[in-house]
LOSELUM-467426 format. One record per residue (C-alpha): x, y, z. Coordinates in nm, 2 decimals. Layout:
X, Y, Z
X, Y, Z;
...
END
This chain:
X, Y, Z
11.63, 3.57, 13.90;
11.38, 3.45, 13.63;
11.15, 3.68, 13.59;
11.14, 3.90, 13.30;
11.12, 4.24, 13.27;
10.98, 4.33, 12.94;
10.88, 4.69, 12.91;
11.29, 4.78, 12.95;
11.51, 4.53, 12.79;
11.29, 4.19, 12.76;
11.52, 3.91, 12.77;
11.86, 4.05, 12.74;
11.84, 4.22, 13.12;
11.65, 3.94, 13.23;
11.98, 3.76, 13.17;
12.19, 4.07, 13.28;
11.98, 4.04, 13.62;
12.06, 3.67, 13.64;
12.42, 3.75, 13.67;
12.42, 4.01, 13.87;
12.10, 3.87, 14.09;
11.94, 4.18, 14.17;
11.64, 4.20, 14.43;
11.28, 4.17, 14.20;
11.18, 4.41, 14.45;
11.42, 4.67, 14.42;
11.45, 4.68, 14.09;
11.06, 4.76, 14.09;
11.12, 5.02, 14.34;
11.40, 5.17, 14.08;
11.18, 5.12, 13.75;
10.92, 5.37, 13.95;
11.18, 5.59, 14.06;
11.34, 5.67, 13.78;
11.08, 5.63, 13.46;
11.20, 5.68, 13.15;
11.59, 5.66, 13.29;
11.54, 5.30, 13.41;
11.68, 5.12, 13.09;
12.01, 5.38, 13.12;
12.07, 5.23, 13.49;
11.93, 4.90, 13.42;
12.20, 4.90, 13.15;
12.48, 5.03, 13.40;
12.47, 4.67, 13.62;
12.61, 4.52, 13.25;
12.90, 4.71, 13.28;
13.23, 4.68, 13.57;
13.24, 4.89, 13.82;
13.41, 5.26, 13.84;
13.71, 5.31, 14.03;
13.86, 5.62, 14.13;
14.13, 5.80, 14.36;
14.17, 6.12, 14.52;
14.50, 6.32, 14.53;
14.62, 6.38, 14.84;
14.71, 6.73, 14.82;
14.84, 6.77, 15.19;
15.14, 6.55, 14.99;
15.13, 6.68, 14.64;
14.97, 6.91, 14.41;
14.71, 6.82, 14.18;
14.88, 6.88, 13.83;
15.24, 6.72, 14.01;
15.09, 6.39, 14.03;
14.91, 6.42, 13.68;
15.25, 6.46, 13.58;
15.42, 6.17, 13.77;
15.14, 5.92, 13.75;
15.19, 5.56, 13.65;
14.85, 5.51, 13.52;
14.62, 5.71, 13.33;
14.34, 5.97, 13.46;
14.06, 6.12, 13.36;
13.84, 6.38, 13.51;
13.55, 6.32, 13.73;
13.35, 6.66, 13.72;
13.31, 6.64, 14.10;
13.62, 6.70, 14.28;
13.94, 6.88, 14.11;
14.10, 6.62, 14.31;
13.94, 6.32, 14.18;
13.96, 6.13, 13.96;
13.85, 5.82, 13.76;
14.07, 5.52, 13.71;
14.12, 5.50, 13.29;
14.15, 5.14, 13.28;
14.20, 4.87, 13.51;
14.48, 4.85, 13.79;
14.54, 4.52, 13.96;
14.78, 4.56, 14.27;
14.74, 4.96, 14.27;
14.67, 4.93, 14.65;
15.04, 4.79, 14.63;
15.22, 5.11, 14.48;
15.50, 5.28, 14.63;
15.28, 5.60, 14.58;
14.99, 5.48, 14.74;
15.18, 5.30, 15.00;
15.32, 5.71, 15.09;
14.99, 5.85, 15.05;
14.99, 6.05, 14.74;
14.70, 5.92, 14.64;
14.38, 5.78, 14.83;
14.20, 5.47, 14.61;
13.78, 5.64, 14.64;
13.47, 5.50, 14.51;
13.43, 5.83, 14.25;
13.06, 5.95, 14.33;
13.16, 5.92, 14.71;
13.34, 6.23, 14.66;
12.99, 6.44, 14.63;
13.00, 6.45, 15.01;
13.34, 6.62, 15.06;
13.25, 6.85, 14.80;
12.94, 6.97, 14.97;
13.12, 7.01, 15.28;
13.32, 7.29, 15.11;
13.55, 7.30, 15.40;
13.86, 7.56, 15.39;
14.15, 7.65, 15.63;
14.07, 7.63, 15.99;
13.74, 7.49, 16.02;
13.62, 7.23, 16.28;
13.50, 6.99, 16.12;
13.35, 6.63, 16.25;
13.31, 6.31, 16.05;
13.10, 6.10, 16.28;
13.05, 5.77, 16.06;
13.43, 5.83, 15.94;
13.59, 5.49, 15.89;
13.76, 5.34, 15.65;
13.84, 5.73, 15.63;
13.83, 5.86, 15.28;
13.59, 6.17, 15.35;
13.78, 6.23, 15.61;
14.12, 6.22, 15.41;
13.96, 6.43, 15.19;
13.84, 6.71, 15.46;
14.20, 6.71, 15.60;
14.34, 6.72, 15.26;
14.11, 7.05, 15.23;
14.21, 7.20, 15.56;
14.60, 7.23, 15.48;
14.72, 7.15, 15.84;
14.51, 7.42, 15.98;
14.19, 7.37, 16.21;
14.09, 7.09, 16.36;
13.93, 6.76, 16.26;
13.75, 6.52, 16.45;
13.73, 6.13, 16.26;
13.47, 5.93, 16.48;
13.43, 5.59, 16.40;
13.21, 5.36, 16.65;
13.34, 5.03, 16.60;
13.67, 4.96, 16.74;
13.81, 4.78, 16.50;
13.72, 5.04, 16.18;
13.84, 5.27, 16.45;
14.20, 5.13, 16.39;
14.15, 5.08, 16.01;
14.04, 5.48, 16.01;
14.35, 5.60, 16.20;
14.60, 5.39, 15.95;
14.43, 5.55, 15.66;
14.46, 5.89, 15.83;
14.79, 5.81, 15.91;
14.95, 5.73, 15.61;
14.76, 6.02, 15.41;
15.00, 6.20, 15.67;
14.71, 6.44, 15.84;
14.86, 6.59, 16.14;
14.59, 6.80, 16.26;
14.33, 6.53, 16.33;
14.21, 6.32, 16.64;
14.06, 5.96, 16.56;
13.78, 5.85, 16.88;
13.60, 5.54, 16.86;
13.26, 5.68, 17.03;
12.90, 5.66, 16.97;
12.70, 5.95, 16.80;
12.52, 6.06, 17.17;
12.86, 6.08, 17.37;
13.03, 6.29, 17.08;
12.74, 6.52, 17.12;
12.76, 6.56, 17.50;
13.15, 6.60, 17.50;
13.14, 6.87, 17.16;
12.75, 7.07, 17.17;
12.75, 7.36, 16.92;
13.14, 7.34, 16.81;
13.16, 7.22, 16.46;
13.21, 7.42, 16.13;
13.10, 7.12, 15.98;
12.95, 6.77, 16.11;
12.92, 6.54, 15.83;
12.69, 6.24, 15.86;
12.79, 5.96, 15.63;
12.55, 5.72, 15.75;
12.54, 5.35, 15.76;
12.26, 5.24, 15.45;
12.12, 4.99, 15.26;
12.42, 5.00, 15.03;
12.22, 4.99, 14.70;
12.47, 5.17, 14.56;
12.75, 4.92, 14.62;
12.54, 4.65, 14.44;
12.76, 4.66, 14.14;
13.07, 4.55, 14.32;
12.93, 4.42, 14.65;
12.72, 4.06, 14.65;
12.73, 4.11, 14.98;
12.52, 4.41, 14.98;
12.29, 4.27, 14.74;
12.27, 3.94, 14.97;
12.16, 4.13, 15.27;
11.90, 4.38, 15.07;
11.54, 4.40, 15.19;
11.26, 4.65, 15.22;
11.30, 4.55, 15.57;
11.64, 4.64, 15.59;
11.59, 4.97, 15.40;
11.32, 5.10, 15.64;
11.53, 4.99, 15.96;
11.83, 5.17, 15.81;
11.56, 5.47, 15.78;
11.53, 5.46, 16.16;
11.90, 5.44, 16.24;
11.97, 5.71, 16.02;
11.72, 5.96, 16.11;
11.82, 5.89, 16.48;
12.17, 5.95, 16.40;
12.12, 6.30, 16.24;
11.91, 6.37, 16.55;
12.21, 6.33, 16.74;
12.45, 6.49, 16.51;
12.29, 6.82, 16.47;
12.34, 6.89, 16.82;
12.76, 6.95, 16.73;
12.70, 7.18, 16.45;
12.76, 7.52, 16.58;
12.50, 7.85, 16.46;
12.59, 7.88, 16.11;
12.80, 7.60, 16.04;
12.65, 7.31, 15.83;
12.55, 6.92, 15.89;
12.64, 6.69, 15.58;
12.39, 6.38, 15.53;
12.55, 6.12, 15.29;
12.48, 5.75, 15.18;
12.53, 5.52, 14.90;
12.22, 5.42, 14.84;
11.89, 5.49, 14.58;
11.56, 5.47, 14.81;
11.39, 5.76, 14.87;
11.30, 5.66, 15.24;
11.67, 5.65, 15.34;
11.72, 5.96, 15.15;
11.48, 6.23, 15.07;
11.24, 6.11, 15.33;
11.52, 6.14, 15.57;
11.63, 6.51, 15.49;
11.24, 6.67, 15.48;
11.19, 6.51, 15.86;
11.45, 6.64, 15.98;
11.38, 6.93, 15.88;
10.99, 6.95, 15.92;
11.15, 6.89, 16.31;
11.47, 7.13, 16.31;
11.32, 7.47, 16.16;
11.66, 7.60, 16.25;
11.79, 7.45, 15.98;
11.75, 7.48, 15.57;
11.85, 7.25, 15.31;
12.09, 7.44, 15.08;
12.21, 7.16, 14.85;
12.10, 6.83, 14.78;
12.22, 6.61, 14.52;
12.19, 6.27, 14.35;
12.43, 6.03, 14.16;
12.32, 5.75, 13.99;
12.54, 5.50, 13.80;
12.42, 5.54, 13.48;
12.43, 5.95, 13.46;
12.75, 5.99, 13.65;
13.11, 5.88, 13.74;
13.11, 5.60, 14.00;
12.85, 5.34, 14.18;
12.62, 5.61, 14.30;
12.53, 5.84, 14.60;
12.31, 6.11, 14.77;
12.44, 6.36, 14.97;
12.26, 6.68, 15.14;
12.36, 7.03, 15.31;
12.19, 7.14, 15.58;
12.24, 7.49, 15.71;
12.20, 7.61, 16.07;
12.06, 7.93, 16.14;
12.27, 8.21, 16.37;
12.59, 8.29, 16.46;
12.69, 8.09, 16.78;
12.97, 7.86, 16.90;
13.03, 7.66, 17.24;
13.40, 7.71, 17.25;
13.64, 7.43, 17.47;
13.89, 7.47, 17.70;
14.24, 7.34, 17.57;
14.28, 6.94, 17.69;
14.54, 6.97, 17.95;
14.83, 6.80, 17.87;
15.22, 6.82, 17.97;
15.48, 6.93, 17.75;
15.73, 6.68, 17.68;
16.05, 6.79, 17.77;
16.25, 6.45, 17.72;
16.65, 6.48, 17.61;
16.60, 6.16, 17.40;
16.32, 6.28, 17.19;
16.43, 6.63, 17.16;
16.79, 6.49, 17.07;
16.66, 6.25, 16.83;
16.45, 6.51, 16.68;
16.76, 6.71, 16.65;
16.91, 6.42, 16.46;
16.65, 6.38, 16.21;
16.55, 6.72, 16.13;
16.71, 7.04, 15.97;
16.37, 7.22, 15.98;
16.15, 7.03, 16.31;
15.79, 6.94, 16.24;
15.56, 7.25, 16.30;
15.40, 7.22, 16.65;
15.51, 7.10, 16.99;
15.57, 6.77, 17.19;
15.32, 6.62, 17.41;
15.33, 6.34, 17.69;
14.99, 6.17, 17.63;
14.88, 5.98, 17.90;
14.95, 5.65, 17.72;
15.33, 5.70, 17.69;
15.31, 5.85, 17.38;
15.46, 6.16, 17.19;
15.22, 6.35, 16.99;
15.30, 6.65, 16.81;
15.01, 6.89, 16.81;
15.01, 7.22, 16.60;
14.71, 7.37, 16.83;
14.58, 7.28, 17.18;
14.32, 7.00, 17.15;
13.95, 7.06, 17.29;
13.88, 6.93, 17.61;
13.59, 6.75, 17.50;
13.84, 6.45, 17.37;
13.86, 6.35, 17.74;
13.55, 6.22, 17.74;
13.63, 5.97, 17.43;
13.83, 5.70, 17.37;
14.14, 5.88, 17.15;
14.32, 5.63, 16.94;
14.54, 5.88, 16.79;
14.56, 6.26, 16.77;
14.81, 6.45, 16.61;
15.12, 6.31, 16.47;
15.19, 6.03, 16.71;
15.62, 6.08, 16.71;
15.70, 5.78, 16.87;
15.77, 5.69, 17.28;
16.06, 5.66, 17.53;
16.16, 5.30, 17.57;
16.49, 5.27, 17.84;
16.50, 5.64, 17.82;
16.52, 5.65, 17.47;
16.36, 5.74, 17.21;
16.21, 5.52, 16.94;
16.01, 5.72, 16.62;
15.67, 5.54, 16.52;
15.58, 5.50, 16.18;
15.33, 5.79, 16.15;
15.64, 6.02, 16.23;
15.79, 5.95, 15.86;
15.45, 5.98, 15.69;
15.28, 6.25, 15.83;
15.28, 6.60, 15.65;
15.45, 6.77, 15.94;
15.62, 7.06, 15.76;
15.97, 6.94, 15.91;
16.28, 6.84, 15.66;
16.51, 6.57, 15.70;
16.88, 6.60, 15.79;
16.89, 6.31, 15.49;
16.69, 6.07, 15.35;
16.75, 5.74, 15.13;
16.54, 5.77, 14.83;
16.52, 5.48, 14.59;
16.35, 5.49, 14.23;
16.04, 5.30, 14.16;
16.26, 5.09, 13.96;
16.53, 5.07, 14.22;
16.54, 4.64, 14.28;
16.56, 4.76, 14.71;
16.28, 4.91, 14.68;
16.01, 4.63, 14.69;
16.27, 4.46, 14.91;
16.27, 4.77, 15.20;
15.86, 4.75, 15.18;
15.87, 4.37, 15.19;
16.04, 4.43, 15.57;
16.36, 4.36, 15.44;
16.70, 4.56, 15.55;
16.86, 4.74, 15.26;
17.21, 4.88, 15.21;
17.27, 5.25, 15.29;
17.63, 5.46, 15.32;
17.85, 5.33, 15.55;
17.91, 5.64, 15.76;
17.54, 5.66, 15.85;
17.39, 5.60, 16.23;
17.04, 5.61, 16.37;
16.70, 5.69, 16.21;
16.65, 5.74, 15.84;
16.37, 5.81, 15.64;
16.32, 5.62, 15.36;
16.16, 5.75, 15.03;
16.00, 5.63, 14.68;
16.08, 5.87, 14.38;
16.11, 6.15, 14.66;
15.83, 6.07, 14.88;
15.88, 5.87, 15.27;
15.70, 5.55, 15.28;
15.90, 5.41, 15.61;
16.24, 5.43, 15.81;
16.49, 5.25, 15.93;
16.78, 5.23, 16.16;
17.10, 5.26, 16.02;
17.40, 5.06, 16.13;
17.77, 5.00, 15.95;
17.60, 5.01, 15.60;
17.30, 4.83, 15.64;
16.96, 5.00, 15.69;
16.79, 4.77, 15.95;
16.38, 4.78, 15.83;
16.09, 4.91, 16.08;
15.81, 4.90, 15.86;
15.57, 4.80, 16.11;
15.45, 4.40, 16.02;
15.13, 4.45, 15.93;
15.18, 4.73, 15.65;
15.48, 4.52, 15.48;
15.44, 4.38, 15.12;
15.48, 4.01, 15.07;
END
C-alpha cells in the first residue's frame, strides 16, 4: 500500500503498512476510532504477534505447572490461568505436555470471553460457535467435572477438530454436536446457565498473524458479518434460562460488528441488560485483540429436560477390562450409545441431545469388538478421577519417549499383559498393549509425531 499516512508516523508506517498490507480503508476506520491512540496500535502491526496458553487446570494446578514448565511465563492480567508466551517456541504444539493436555496453546486476549462467563461448579453452560474449542476448554476447565457443557460447532469438520481438542484437555462432562444455532434452540429453550456466542467476524483482530484475514477484509464483509451475527444472537438468547447470562465475543475492532450489535439486541430484548462489556486492543493489552459482552436475562426460570434414555452397559469385557486397568474406576457409569460405543457419563444427559448430531459425549471408553473390549484413546486422557493399576511413565528426556509418540512400540516389563497407560513426566499421553516385554503402540495415526 502506497499511500501515506502523515498525521501518525509519515513515512516510517507507510512502510510498516507495506509489509503488513493493511486495508487503506480500515485503517481510516481505526484512525477515527481510536484518536489519539491510533499511532500506539498503528505501532503494534510493527511488532510479532502474542502468543499465549491456558493451564488446564482439570489436569494440573496453576502454580504446579509454573513450577514444571519448560518455557518461561509471564502474567496476562486476564485469566489467572493464562498466560503469555515469554519468548518464542517453535514445535511447542509438539510437547509431551501439550500433547497430554496440561496446557491449551490460546491467542491471550481471547481469554476475555471465558472470563466474563464467570462460570463455577455445575452450571449449564453452551458454547454455540465452539470449535477449534479453546473457550470451551476453558469453561470445562472452570466447571471441575461438575455440570454440564454443551460444545456446538456447525461445520462438521471443525466439529471433529473441537471434539479432539476437548478430548485431549481430558473433559469428561461435555457433549460435542455439530448443529446449527435454530435447532440447538428448539432441542435446549430456557436451559443454559450460560450460552456464549463467539461469533464468526471480520477477523480484524487476527490481521497481525493472519494474511488471510487481511486478504478477505472489506466493508462489505464487515456489514454482512453484522447481519450473521446479530441473527445468531437472536437465536442464541432463546437457550439462556431466566437469570443466566448470554456471552457475545469476536476478534474483531468495528463498531458495527461490535457495539452496534450489543445496543440492538438489546433495544429488541428489554429482558435483558448489559452488565459488562469490554475491549482489547493490541497495542493496550496482551494479545491480537478482542470484544466481548455480558448480557443478563431478567427472572428466575429454567425449562428443565428429561434424562436421554440410554441403556446401561452391562458388558463382562468392558467391566473386566476396567477391572484390569483401574485400582480406583473412573467416576460415573457405562453407557451403550447407540453407535456401539461406551461412554462414561457422571450425570444423565438432557434429552434435548436426541435431536442433534452427537459426536461425542462424555468420556468415550472404547467398544466391544469380538466380544471384547478395546479402550479408545480418550479413555487414557480424559480427567476421569479413576487411578491406574500401573502405568509406564518415561521422562521428557527418556530417548522412548519421542519414539512411543512417533507410533512406535516401546519396551516395558516382561511380566506385563493387556492395556497400559502410558505417561510423560507423570502425565498419560497414550496406551498401549503389552505383550512379552514389548509395549505394542495405539496412538491413534493421526495424533502421532513424525
Amino acid at each position: 500500500m502506497k499511500t501515506p499516512l502523515p498525521k501518525h508516523g509519515g513515512r516510517r508506517y507507510t512502510i510498516l503498512m507495506e509489509k503488513k498490507n493493511l486495508p487503506t480503508e480500515f485503517l481510516r476506520r481505526m484512525e477515527a476510532q481510536l484518536g489519539v491512540e491510533y499511532p500506539a496500535f498503528l505501532k503494534s502491526y510493527g511488532l510479532p504477534p502474542k502468543r499465549g496458553l491456558r493451564v488446564n487446570t482439570l489436569k494440573i494446578g496453576v502454580e504446579e505447572f509454573r513450577r514444571i514448565s519448560p518455557f518461561p511465563l509471564a502474567e496476562t492480567g486476564i485469566l489467572p490461568e493464562g498466560f503469555l508466551l515469554a519468548e518464542e517456541m517453535p514445535g511447542i504444539g509438539n510437547h509431551p505436555y501439550h500433547l497430554a493436555g496440561l496446557f491449551y496453546l490460546q491467542e491471550p486476549s481471547a481469554m476475555a470471553a471465558i472470563a466474563a462467563a464467570e462460570v463455577r461448579p455445575g452450571m449449564r453452560v453452551l458454547d454455540l460457535c465452539a470449535a477449534p474449542g479453546g473457550k470451551s476448554g476453558g469453561i470445562a476447565a472452570r466447571l471441575s467435572g461438575e455440570g454440564f457443557l454443551l460444545a456446538n460447532e456447525i461445520v462438521p469438520n471443525r466439529a471433529r477438530t473441537l471434539a479432539s481438542t476437548l478430548e485431549r484437555l481430558g473433559v469428561a462432562n461435555a457433549a460435542v454436536t455439530c448443529a446449527k444455532p435454530e435447532t440447538i434452540a428448539e432441542a435446549f429453550p430456557d436451559y443454559f446457565d450460560v450460552t456464549l456466542v463467539d461469533a464468526p467476524c471480520s477477523g480484524e483482530g487476527m490481521f497481525r498473524k493472519d494474511a488471510g484475514a487481511v486478504a478477505e477484509w472489506s466493508p462489505a464483509h464487515v456489514t454482512a458479518c453484522a447481519a450473521r451475527q446479530s441473527a445468531i444472537l437472536e437465536t442464541a438468547a432463546k437457550t439462556v434460562r431466566g437469570g443466566g447470562v448470554l456471552i457475545y465475543s469476536t476478534c474483531t475492532f468495528s463498531a458495527e460488528e461490535n457495539e452496534n450489535v450489543v445496543e440492538r439486541f438489546l433495544a429488541a430484548h428489554p429482558g435483558f441488560s448489559l452488565e459488562h462489556m469490554r475491549r482489547l486492543y493490541p497495542h493496550s493489552s496482551p494479545g491480537e485483540g478482542h470484544f466481548v459482552a455480558r448480557l443478563r436475562r431478567a427472572g428466575d426460570g429454567f425449562c428443565p429436560q428429561e434424562a436421554l434414555p440410554l441403556k446401561p452397559c452391562r458388558d463382562v469385557a468392558y467391566h473386566s477390562a476396567i477391572a484390569d486397568l483401574f485400582i480406583q474406576p473412573p467416576e460415573g457409569c457405562a453407557y451403550d450409545l447407540p453407535d456401539g460405543r461406551i461412554a462414561i457419563l457422571r450425570a444423565p444427559l438432557p434429552h434435548g441431545l436426541s435431536a442433534l448430531w452427537t459426536l461425542a459425549a462424555g468420556v468415550q471408553a472404547g467398544e466391544i469388538r469380538k466380544g471384547r473390549f478395546l479402550p479408545a484413546h480418550s479413555l487414557f486422557l480424559a480427567a476421569h478421577g479413576g487411578v491406574y493399576r500401573k502405568t509406564l511413565d518415561l521422562p521428557l528426556a527418556d530417548a522412548c519417549l519421542p519414539r512411543f509418540l512417533a507410533g512406535e512400540a516401546v519396551p516395558c516389563p516382561e511380566d506385563w499383559r493387556g492395556y497400559i497407560p502410558v505417561c510423560a513426566g507423570g502425565f498419560p499421553i497414550g496406551f498401549g498393549k503389552a505383550v512379552e516385554g514389548t509395549l505394542k503402540n495405539h496412538v491413534p495415526k493421526g495424533l502421532r509425531v513424525v
